[in-house]
DOMARBA-479904 format. One line per 5 residues: number of its first residue (from 1); their letters; for each residue x, y, z of N, C-alpha, C. Coordinates in nm, 3 decimals, always signed. Each point is the difference from the previous one (the first is absolute). Layout:
NUM	a	X:Y:Z:X:Y:Z:X:Y:Z  ...
REM end
This chain:
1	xxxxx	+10.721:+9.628:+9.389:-0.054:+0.134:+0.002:+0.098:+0.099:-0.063  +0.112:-0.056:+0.034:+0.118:+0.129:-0.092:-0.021:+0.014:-0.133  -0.025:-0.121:-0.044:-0.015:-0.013:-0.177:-0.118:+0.111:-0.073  -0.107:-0.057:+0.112:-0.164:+0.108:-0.001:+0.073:+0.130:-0.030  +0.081:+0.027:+0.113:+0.046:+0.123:+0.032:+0.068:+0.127:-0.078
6	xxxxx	+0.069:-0.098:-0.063:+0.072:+0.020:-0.107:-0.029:+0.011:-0.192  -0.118:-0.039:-0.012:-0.057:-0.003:-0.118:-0.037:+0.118:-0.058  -0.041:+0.024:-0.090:-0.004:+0.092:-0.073:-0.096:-0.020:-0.051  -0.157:+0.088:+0.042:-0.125:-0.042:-0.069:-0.032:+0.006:-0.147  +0.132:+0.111:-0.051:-0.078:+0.011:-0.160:+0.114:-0.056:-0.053
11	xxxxx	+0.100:-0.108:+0.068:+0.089:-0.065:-0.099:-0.047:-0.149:-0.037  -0.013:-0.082:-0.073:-0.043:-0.145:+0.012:+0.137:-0.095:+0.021  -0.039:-0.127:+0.066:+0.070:-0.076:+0.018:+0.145:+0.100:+0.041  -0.026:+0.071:+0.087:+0.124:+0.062:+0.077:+0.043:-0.074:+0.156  -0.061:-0.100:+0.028:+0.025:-0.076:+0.117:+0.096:-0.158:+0.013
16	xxxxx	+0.068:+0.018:+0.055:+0.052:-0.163:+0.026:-0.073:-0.113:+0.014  +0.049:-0.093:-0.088:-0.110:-0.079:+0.015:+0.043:-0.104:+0.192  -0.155:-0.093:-0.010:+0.054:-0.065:+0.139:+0.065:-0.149:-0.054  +0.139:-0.039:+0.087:+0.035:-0.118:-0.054:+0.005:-0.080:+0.142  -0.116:-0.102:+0.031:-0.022:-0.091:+0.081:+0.131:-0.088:+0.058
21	xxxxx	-0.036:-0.076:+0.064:+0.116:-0.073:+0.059:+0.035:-0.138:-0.053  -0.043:+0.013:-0.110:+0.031:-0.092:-0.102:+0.036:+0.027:-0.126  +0.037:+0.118:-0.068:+0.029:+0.059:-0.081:-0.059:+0.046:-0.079  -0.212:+0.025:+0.037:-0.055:+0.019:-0.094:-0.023:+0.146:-0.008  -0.006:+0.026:-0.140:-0.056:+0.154:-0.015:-0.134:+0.074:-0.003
26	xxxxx	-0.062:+0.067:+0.077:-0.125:+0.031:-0.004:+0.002:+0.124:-0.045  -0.016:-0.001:-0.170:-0.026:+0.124:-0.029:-0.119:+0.087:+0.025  +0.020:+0.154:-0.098:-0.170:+0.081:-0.006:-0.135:-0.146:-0.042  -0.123:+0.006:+0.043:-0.083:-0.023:-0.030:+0.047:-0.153:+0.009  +0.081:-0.092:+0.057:+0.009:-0.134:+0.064:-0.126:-0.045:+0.045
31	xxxxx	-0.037:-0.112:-0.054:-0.140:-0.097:+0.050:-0.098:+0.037:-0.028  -0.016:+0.178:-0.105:-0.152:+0.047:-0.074:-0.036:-0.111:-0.069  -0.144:+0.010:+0.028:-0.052:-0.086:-0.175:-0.040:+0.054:-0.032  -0.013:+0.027:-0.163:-0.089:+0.121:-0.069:-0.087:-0.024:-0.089  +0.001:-0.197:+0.027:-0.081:-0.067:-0.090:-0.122:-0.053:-0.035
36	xxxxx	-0.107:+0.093:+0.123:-0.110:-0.040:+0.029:-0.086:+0.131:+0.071  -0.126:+0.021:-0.052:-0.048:+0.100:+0.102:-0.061:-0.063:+0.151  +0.046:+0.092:+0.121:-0.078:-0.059:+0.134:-0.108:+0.026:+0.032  -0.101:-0.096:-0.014:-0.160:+0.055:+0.010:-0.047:-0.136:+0.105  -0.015:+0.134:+0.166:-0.003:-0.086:+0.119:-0.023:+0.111:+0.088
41	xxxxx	+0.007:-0.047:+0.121:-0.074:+0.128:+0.079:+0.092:+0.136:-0.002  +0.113:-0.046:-0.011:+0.104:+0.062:+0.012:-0.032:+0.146:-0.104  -0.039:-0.001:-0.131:-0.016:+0.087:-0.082:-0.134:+0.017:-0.042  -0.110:-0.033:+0.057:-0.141:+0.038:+0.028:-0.070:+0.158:-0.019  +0.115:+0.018:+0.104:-0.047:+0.163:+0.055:+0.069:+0.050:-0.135
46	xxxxx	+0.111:+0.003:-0.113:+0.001:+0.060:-0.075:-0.018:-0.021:-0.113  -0.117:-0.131:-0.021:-0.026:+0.038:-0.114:-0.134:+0.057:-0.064  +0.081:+0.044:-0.136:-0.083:+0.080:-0.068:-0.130:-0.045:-0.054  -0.127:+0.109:+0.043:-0.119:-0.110:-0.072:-0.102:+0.061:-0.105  -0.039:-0.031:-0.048:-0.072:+0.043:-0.162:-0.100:+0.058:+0.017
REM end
């Protein structure tokens, strides 16, 4: 929560990243996929219709 705390909304990538207990780094946007659209109930309600 300090990190939250501490950010700076109109700076990017102004946060520490998290480094697990194994030495991994979880940067901004860690585990997005951006390689597919989601069409499921989940995004139903917003989509757009003709």
């Amino acid at each position: 929560m300090k990190t939250v705390e501490e950010q700076l909304e109109d700076v990017a990538h102004d946060m520490d990243c998290h480094v697990g207990s194994e030495g991994h780094v979880y940067d901004f946007a860690y585990g997005l996929n951006w390689s597919c659209v989601i069409n499921d109930l989940r995004t139903a309600k917003y989509r757009k219709t003709r």
